[in-house]
N, CA and C atoms as a LAMMPS dump frame, in Angstrom:
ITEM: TIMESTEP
0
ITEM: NUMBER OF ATOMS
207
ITEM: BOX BOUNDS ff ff ff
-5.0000000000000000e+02 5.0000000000000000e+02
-5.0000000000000000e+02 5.0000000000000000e+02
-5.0000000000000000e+02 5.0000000000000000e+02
ITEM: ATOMS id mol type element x y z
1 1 1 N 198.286 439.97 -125.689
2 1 2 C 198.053 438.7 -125.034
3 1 3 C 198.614 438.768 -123.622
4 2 1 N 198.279 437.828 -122.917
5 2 2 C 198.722 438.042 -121.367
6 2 3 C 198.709 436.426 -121.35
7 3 1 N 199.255 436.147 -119.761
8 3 2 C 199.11 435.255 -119.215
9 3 3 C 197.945 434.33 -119.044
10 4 1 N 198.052 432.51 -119.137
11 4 2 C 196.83 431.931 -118.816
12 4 3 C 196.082 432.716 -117.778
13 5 1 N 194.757 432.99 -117.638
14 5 2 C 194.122 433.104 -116.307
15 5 3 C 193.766 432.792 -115.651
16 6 1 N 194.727 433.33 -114.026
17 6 2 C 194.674 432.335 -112.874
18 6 3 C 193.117 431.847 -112.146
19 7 1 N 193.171 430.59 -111.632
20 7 2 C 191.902 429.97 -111.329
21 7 3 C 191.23 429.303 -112.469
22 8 1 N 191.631 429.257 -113.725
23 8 2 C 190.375 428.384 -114.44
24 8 3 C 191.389 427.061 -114.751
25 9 1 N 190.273 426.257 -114.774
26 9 2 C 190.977 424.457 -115.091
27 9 3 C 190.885 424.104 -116.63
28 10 1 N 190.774 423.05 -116.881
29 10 2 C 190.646 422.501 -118.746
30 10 3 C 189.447 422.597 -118.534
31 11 1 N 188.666 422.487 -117.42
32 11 2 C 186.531 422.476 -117.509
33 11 3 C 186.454 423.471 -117.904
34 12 1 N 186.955 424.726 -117.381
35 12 2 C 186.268 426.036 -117.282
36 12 3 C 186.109 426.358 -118.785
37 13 1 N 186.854 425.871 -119.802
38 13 2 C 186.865 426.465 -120.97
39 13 3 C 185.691 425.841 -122.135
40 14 1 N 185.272 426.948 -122.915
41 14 2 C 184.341 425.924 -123.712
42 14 3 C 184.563 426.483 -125.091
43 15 1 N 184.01 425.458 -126.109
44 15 2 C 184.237 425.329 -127.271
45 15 3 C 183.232 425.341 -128.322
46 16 1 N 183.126 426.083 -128.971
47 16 2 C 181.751 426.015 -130.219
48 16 3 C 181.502 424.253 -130.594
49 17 1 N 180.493 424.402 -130.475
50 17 2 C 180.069 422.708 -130.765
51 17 3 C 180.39 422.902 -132.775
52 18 1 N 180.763 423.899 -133.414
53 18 2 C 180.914 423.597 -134.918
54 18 3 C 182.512 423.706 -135.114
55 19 1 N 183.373 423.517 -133.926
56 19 2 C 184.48 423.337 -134.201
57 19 3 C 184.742 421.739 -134.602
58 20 1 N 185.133 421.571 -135.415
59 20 2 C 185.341 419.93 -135.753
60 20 3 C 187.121 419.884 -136.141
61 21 1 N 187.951 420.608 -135.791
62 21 2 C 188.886 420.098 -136.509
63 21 3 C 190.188 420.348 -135.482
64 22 1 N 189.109 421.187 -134.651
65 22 2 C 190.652 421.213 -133.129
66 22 3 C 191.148 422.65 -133.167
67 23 1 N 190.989 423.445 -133.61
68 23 2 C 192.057 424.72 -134.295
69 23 3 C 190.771 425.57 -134.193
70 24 1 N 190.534 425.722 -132.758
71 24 2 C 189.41 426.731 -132.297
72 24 3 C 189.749 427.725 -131.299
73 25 1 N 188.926 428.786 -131.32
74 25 2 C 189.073 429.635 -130.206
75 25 3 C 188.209 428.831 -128.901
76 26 1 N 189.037 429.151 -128.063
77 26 2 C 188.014 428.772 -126.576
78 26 3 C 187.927 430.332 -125.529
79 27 1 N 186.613 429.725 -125.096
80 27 2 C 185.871 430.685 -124.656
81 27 3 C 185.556 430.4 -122.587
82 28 1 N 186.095 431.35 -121.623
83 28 2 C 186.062 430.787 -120.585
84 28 3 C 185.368 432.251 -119.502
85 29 1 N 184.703 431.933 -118.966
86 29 2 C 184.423 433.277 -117.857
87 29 3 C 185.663 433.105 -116.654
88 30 1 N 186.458 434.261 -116.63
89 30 2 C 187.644 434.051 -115.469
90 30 3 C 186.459 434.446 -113.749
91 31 1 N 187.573 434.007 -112.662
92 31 2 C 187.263 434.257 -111.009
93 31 3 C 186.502 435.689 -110.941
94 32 1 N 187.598 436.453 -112.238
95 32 2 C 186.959 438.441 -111.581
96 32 3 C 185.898 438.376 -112.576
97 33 1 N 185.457 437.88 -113.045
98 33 2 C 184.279 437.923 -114.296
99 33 3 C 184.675 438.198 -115.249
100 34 1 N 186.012 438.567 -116.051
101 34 2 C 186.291 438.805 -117.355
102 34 3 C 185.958 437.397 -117.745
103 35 1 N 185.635 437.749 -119.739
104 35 2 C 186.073 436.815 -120.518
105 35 3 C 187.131 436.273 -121.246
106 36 1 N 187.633 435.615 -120.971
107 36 2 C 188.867 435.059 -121.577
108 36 3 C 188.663 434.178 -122.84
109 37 1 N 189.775 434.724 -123.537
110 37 2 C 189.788 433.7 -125.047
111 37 3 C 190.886 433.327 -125.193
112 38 1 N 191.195 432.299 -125.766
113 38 2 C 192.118 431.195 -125.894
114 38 3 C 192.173 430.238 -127.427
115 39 1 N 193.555 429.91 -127.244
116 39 2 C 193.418 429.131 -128.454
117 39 3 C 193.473 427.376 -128.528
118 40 1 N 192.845 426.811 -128.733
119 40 2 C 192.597 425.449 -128.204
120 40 3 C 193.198 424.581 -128.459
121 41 1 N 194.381 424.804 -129.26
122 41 2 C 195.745 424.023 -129.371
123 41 3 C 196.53 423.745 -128.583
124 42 1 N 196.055 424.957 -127.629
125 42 2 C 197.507 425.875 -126.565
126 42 3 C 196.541 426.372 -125.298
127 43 1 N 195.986 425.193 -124.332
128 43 2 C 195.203 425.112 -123.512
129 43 3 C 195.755 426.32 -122.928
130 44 1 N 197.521 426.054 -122.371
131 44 2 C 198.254 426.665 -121.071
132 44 3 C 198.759 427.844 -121.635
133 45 1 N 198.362 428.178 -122.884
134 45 2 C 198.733 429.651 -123.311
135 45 3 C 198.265 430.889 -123.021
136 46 1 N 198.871 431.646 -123.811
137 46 2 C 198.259 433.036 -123.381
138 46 3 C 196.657 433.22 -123.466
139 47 1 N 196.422 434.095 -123.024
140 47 2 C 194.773 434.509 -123.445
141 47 3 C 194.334 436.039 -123.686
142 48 1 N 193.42 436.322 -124.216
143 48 2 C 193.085 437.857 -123.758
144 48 3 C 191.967 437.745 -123.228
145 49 1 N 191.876 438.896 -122.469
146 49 2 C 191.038 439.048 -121.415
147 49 3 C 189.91 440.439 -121.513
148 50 1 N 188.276 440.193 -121.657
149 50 2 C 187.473 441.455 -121.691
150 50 3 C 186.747 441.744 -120.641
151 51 1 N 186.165 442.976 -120.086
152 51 2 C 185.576 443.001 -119.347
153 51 3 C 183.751 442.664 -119.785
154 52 1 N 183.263 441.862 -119.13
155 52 2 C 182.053 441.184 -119.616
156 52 3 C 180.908 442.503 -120.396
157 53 1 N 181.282 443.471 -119.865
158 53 2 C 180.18 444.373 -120.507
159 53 3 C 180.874 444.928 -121.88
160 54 1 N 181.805 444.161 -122.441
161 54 2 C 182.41 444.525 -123.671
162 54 3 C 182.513 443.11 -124.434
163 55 1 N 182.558 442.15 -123.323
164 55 2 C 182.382 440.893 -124.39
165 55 3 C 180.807 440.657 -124.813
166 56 1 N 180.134 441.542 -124.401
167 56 2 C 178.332 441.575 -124.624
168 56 3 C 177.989 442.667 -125.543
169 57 1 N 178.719 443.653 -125.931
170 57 2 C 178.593 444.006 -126.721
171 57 3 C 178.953 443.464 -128.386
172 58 1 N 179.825 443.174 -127.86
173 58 2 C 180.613 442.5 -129.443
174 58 3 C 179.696 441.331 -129.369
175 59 1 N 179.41 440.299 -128.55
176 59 2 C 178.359 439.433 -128.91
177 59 3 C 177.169 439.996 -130.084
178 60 1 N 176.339 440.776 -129.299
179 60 2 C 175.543 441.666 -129.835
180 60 3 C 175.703 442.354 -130.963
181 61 1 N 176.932 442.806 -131.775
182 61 2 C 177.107 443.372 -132.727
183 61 3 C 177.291 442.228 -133.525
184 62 1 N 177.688 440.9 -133.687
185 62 2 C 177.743 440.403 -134.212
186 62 3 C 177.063 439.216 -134.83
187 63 1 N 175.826 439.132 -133.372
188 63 2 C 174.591 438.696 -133.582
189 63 3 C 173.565 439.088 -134.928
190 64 1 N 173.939 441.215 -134.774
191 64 2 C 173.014 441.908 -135.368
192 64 3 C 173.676 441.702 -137.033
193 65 1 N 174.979 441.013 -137.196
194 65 2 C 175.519 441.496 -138.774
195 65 3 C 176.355 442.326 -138.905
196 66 1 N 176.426 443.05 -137.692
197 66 2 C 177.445 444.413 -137.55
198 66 3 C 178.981 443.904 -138.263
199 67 1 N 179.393 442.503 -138.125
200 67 2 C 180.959 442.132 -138.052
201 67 3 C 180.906 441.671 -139.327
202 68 1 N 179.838 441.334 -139.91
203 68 2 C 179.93 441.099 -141.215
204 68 3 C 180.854 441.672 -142.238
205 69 1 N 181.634 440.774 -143.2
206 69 2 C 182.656 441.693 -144.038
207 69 3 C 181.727 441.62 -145.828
């Protein structure tokens, strides 16, 4: 985990519309283009940080079923 990432506000971050209960991951594109994830309890918390051509892959693998257990 690292530090919030600098430049994004409470807008920048977004949230699965099937979160209903508050206790979600949030999802934000940072200034250098990484993706940042977050936990939505803990706006000002840590985050981790991917480089977009790795947060598109894992999209993609998990689109396909790949993450499936």
């Amino acid at each position: 985990m690292s530090t919030p990432p600098a430049g994004l506000s409470q807008d920048d971050w977004q949230v699965s519309s099937r979160c209903s209960n508050g206790n979600c991951v949030q999802v934000a594109r940072t200034p250098r283009g990484t993706i940042a994830l977050g936990d939505s309890k803990d706006t000002h918390g840590p985050a981790l940080e991917f480089p977009l051509k790795e947060w598109r892959a894992f999209v993609q693998a998990v689109k396909a079923g790949r993450m499936d257990l």
